[in-house]
N, C-alpha and C positions, 0 to 999 in steps of 0.2 A: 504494500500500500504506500504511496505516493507521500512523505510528509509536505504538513501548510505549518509555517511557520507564521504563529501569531505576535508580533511583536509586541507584548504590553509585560508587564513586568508586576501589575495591578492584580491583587489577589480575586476583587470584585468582579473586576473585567474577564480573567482566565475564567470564572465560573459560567458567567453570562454565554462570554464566546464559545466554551464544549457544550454548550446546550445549546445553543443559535445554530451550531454549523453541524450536528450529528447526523444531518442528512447526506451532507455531502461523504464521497469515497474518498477523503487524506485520513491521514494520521494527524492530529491538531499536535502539535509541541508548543512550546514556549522556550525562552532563552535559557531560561534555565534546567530544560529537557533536554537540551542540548549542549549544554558546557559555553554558553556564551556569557563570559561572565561582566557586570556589569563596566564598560568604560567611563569615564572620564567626559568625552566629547559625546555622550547621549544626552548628558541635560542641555546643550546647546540644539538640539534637533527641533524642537518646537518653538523657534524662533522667529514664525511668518506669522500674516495679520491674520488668515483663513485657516478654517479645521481642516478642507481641502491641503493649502500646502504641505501643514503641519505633520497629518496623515504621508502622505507624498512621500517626504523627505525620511520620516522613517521606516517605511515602506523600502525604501530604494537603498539604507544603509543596513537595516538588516538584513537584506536582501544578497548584499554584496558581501558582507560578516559571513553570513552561513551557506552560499549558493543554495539556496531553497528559495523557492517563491512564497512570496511573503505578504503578509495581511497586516496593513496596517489602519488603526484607526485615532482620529482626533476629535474629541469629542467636548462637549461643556453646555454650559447653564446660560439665554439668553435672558436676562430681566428689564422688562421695556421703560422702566421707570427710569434703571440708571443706562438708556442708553446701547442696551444691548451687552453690559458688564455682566458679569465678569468675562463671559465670551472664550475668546482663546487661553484666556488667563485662569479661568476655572479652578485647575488643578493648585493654583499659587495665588489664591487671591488673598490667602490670609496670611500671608507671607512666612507658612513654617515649612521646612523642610525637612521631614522627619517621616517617622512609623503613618501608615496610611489611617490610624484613628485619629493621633495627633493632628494629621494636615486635615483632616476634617471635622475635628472640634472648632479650629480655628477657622477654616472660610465659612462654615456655619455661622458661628457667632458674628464672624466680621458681617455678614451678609443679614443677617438680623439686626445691628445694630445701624448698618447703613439705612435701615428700610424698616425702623421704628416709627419713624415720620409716614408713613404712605400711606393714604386710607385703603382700605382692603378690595374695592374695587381698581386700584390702578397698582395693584401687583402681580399683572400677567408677566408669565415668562413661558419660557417654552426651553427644552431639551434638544439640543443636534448635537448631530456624529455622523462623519466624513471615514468612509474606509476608501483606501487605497489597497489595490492586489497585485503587486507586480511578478508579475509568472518566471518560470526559471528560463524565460529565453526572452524577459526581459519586455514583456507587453505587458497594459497596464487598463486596470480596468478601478472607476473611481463610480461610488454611490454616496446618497447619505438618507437623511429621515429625521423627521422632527417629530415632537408629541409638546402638542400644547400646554398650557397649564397656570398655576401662581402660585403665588409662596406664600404657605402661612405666617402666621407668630409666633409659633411654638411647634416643635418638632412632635410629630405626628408616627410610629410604630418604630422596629428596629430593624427590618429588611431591609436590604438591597445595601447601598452603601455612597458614598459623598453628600451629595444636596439631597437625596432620595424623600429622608422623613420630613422635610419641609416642601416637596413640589408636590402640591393637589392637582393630580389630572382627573380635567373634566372627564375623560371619557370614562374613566374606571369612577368616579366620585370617590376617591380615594390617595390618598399619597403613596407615592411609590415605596415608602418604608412601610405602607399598611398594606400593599398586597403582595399576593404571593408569586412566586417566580411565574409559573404560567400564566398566572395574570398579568403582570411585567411585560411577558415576553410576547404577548399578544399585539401587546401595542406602543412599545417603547422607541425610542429613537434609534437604538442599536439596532433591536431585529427589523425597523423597516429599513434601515441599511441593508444590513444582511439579508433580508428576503428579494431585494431588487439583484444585489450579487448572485444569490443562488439562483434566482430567473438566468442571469445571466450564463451561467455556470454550465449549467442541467441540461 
């Protein structure tokens, strides 16, 4: 079987993605299924203004690290209040760099405190994710997918993981820390990425 190399390093994400892609015929790995152990020049990869580029560029360096074609995705939180913030910045809005609870204690809280002023109908946000899949001969094939939404005032279940227990999506009436993976994955930003790549794919 063919390994896909999913470049993300995110314990959340690794979960997300062996459920999203189990249709498809690879072997899913991750860097550290593979002996790529973390460099130096990967926190400079997510240095463009779109989840597209973002996606892109680590796409095409993991790509080149392991010769396996490679899945890459960039993903974040839009909130229309401030602008489309956090955006690309998502993962670093709370400025810690550290264990994946830590960094999301912190853009949590940051993210609540900016948006204690807001009345609660003008805290739409919505969820996107950009994958990139650049194949082992080097084609390239790029999706994405949103899932609307707005951010409470108070953190709402304990599934899923980053912004999750504060985004209510309308379509589930629910936050995505209160429902459950299949529910998630029904309709979340990630699998409608992935369900356009697997059209693709198939």
């Amino acid at each position: 079987m063919t390994q896909l190399l999913v470049a993300t390093r995110s314990l959340g994400k690794q979960a997300e993605f062996r459920s999203l892609l189990a249709q498809l015929s690879f072997e899913i790995a991750f860097p550290d299924d593979i002996g790529l152990t973390e460099a130096a020049d990967e926190a400079g990869l997510e240095a463009f203004d779109t989840f597209e580029a973002n996606a892109r560029a680590k796409a095409r360096w993991f790509s080149a690290r392991s010769g396996l074609g490679t899945l890459a995705d960039d993903s974040g939180l839009e909130v229309d209040a401030l602008g489309g913030a956090p955006g690309v910045l998502s993962k670093r809005f709370g400025g810690v760099d550290g264990l994946d609870d830590e960094v999301t204690e912190a853009n949590n809280a940051k993210l609540l405190a900016i948006l204690s002023g807001t009345p609660d109908d003008q805290r739409s946000a919505r969820y996107r994710c950009a994958l990139v899949l650049v194949r082992a001969d080097g084609t390239e094939i790029a999706t994405s997918g949103v899932t609307e939404g707005r951010i409470l005032r108070a953190a709402r279940g304990t599934n899923g993981f980053g912004y999750d227990p504060l985004f209510f999506s309308d379509e589930l009436g629910r936050t995505f820390g209160e429902a459950n993976a299949a529910e998630k994955h029904a309709i979340s930003h990630r699998a409608r990425a992935v369900s356009v790549l697997v059209s693709a794919l198939l």
